[in-house]
C-alpha positions as CSV (number, residue, x, y, z in Angstrom):
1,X,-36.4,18.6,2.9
2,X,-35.5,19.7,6.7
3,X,-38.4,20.8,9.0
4,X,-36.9,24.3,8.8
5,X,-36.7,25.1,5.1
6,X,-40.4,23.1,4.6
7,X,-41.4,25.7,7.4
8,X,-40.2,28.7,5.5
9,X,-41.4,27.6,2.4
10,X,-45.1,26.6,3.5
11,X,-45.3,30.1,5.4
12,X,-43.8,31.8,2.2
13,X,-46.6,29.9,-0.3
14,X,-49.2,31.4,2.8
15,X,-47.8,35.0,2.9
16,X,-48.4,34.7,-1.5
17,X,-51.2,33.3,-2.2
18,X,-51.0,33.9,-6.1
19,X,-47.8,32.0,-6.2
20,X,-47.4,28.0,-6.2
21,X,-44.2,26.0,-5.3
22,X,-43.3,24.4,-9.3
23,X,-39.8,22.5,-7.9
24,X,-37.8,22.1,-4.7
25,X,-34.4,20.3,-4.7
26,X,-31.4,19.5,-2.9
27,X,-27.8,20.1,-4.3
28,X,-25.2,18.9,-1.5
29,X,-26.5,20.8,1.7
30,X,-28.1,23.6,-0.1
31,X,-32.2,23.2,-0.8
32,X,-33.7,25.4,-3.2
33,X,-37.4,25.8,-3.7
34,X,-39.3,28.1,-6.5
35,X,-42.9,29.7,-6.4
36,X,-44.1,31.3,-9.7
37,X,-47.1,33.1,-10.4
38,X,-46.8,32.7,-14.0
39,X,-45.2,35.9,-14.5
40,X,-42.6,35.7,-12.0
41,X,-40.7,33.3,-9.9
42,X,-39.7,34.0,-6.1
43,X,-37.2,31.5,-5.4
44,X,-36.0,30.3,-1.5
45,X,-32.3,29.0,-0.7
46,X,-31.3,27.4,2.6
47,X,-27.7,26.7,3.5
48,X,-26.9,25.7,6.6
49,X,-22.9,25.9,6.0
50,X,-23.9,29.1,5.7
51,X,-26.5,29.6,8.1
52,X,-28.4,31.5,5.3
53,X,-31.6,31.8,3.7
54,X,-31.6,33.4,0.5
55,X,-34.5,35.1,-1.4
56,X,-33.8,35.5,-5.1
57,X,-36.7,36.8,-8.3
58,X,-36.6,36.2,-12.0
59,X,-38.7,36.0,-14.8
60,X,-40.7,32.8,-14.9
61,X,-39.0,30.2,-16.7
62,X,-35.6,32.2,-16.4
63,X,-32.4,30.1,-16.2
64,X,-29.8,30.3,-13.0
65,X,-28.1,33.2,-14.2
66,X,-31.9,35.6,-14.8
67,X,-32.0,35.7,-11.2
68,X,-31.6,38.8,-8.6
69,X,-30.6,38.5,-4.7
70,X,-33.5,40.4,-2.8
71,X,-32.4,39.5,0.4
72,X,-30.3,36.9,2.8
73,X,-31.6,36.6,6.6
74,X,-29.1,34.6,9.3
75,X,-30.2,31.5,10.4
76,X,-28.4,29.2,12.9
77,X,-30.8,26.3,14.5
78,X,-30.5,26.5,18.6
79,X,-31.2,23.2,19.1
80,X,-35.1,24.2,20.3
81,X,-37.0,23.0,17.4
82,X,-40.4,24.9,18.2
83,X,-38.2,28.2,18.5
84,X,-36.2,27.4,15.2
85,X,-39.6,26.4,13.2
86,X,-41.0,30.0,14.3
87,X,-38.0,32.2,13.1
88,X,-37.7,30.0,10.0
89,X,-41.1,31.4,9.8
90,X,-40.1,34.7,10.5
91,X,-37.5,34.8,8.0
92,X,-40.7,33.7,5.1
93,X,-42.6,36.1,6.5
94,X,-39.5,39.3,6.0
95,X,-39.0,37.2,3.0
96,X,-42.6,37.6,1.7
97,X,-42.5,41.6,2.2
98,X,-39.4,41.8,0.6
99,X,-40.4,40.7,-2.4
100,X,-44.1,41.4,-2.8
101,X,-42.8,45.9,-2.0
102,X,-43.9,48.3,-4.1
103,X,-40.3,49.4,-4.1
104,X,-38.3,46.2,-3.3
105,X,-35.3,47.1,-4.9
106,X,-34.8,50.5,-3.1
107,X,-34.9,48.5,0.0
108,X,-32.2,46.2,-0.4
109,X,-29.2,48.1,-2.1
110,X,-27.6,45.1,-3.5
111,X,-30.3,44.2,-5.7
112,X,-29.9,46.0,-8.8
113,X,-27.0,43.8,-9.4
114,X,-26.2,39.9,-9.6
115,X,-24.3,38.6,-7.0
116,X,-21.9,36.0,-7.2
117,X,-22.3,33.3,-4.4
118,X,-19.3,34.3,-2.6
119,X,-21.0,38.2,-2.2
120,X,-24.0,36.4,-1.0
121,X,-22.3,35.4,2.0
122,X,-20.5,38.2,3.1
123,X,-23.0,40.5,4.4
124,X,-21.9,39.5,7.8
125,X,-21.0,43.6,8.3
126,X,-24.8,44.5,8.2
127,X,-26.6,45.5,11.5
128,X,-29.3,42.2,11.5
129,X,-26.5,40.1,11.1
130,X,-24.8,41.6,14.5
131,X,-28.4,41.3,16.2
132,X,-29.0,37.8,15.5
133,X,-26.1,36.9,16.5
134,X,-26.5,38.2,19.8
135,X,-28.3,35.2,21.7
136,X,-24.8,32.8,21.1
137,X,-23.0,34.7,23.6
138,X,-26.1,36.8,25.2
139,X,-28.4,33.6,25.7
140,X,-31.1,35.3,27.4
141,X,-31.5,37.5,24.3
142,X,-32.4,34.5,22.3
143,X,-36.6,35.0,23.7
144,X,-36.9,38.5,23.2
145,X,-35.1,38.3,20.0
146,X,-38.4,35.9,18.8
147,X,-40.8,38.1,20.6
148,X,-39.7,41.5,18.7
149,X,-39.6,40.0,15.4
150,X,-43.2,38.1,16.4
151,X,-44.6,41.8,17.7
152,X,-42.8,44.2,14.5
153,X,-43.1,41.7,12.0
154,X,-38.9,42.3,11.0
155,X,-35.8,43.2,13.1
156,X,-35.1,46.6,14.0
157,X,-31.8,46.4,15.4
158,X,-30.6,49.6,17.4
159,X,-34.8,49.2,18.9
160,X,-33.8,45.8,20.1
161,X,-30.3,46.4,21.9
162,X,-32.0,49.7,23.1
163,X,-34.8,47.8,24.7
164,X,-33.1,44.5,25.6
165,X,-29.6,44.2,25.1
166,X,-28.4,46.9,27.5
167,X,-30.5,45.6,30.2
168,X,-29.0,42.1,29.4
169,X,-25.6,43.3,29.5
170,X,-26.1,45.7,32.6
171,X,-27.0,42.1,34.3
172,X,-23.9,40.8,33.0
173,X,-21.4,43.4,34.1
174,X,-23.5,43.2,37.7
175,X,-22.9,39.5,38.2
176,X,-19.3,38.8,39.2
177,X,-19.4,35.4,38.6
178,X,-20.0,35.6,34.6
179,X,-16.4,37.2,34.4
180,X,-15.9,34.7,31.4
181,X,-19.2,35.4,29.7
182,X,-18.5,38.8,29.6
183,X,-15.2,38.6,28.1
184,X,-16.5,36.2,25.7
185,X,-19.4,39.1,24.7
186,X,-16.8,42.3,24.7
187,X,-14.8,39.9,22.5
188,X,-17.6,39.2,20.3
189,X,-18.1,42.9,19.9
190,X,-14.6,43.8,19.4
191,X,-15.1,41.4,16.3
192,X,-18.3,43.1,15.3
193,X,-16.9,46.3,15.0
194,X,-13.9,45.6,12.8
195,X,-16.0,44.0,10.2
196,X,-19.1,45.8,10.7
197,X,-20.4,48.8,8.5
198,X,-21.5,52.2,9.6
199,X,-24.7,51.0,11.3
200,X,-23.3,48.2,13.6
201,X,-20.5,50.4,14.6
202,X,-22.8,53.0,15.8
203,X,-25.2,50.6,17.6
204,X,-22.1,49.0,19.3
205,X,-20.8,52.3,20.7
206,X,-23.7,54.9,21.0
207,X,-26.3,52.0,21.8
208,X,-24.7,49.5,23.7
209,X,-21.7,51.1,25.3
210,X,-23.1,54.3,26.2
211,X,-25.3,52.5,28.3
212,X,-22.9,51.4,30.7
213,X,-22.4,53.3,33.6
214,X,-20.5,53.7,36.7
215,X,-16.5,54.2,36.8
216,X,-15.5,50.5,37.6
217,X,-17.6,49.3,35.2
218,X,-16.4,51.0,32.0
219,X,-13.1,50.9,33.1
220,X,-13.5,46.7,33.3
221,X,-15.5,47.0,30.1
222,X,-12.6,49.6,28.8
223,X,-10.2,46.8,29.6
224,X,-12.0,44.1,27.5
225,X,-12.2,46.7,24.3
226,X,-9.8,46.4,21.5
227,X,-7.5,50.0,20.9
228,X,-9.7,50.8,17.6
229,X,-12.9,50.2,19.5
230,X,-11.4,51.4,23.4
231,X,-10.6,55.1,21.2
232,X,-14.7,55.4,19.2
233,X,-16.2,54.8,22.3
234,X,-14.0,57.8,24.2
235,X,-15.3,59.8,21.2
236,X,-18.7,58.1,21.7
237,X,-19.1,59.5,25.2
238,X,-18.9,63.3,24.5
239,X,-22.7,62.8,23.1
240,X,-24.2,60.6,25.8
241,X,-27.8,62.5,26.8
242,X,-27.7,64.3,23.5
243,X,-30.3,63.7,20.4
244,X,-27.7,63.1,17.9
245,X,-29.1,63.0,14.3
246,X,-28.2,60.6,11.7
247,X,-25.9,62.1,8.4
248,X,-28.0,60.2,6.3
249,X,-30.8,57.8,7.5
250,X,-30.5,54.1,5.4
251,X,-33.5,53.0,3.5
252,X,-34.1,49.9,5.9
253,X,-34.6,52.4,8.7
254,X,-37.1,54.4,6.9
255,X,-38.4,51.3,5.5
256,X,-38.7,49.7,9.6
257,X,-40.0,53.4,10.7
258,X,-42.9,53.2,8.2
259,X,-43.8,49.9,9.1
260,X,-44.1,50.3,12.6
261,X,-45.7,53.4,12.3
262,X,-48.6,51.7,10.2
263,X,-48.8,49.0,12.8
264,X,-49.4,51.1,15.4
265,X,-52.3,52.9,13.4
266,X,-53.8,50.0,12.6
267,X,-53.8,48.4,16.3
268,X,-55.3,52.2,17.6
269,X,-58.4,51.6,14.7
């Protein structure tokens, strides 16, 4: 078992305290462990061809196919062993509230249906997946990443660029002599944006290139843009400095706004 997964699963069996670990095994790269209470089985799934933890729940005693995908969470070791044992840690702890909601399912959309393996690795369009990927070409991001999912307890990802990521990449576009870093970043994002969903598109323009200021920089920055993202962000612009408010807010949002609004209550008491 690698230090990672036994990391996740130990903090998962301490984050569910009814639940005991009843198998663990390892199939190729893939190791799989399940917790049941008797009633119900939470099972864990780490792939590192992948980069993927998987959170799945089923009937106790249910076979392969009785079990539901709650939820997947990015995972990509750094090379800093402390720092990867604490977000494998953090994933069992997202894990943990995932499955132990009152209203799990409403949560994650694509739970009320079984997903074939292929669909469980191709949510690569959602707005966590952009975040966490951040710190590969944003290195200083990799810290505060840790930090803001140690202090919220989950990712909120538009909070995160708002409060880190555009200072990181104001430093970038400020430094002349990480010309090829920050080609390598407006590259990453061009990317981003043509497989991400609505989410990550909006953080990318209103979020992270809104924040960019000053003629010669957004015309550099303009220069590094692809033509479908150089034309959003001219659309972008017209609402920098307004309060522009979402067609439709998504249940993770709500689900992140109610969570860090109880936080905060309970640090005030």
């Amino acid at each position: 078992m690698s230090v990672f997964f036994d990391a996740a699963v130990c903090r998962l069996i301490e984050n569910m305290p009814d639940y005991q670990a009843v198998s663990n095994q390892t199939k190729g790269n893939d190791e799989t462990a399940v917790l049941t209470n008797g009633k119900t089985n939470a099972k864990i799934v780490y792939s590192p061809e992948a980069n993927r933890f998987f959170l799945f729940k089923g009937d106790a005693g249910c076979d392969e196919d009785g079990y539901l995908q709650l939820q997947s969470y990015f995972f990509e070791p750094t090379g800093d062993s402390a720092a990867d044992i604490r977000e494998a840690c953090s994933v069992a702890n997202e894990f943990a509230e995932t499955f132990g909601g009152p209203v799990a399912l409403d949560v994650i959309p694509e739970a009320s249906k079984k997903l074939s393996k292929k669909e469980r690795e191709s949510d690569e369009n959602s707005a966590v997946y952009f975040v966490n990927r951040i710190p590969g070409v944003l290195p200083e991001c990799r810290e505060p990443l840790l930090m803001h999912k140690e202090y919220f307890g989950l990712l909120l990802p538009n909070k995160f660029c708002e409060e880190v990521v555009n200072s990181a990449v104001a430093r970038l576009l400020s430094d002349k002599s990480r010309k090829s870093q920050a080609e390598s970043f407006f590259d990453f994002i061009n990317k981003m944006y043509d497989s991400g969903d609505m989410d990550v598109k909006s953080i990318i323009t209103m979020t992270i290139l809104n924040s960019i200021t000053g003629e010669e920089r957004m015309e550099y920055v303009d220069s590094l843009l692809s033509d479908n993202l150089k034309k959003s962000w001219k659309s972008a612009r017209k609402f920098i400095g307004k309060e522009v408010k979402p067609e439709k807010e998504s249940k993770y949002k709500q689900m992140s706004e109610q969570y860090r609004s109880q936080l905060m209550q309970n640090r005030n008491h």
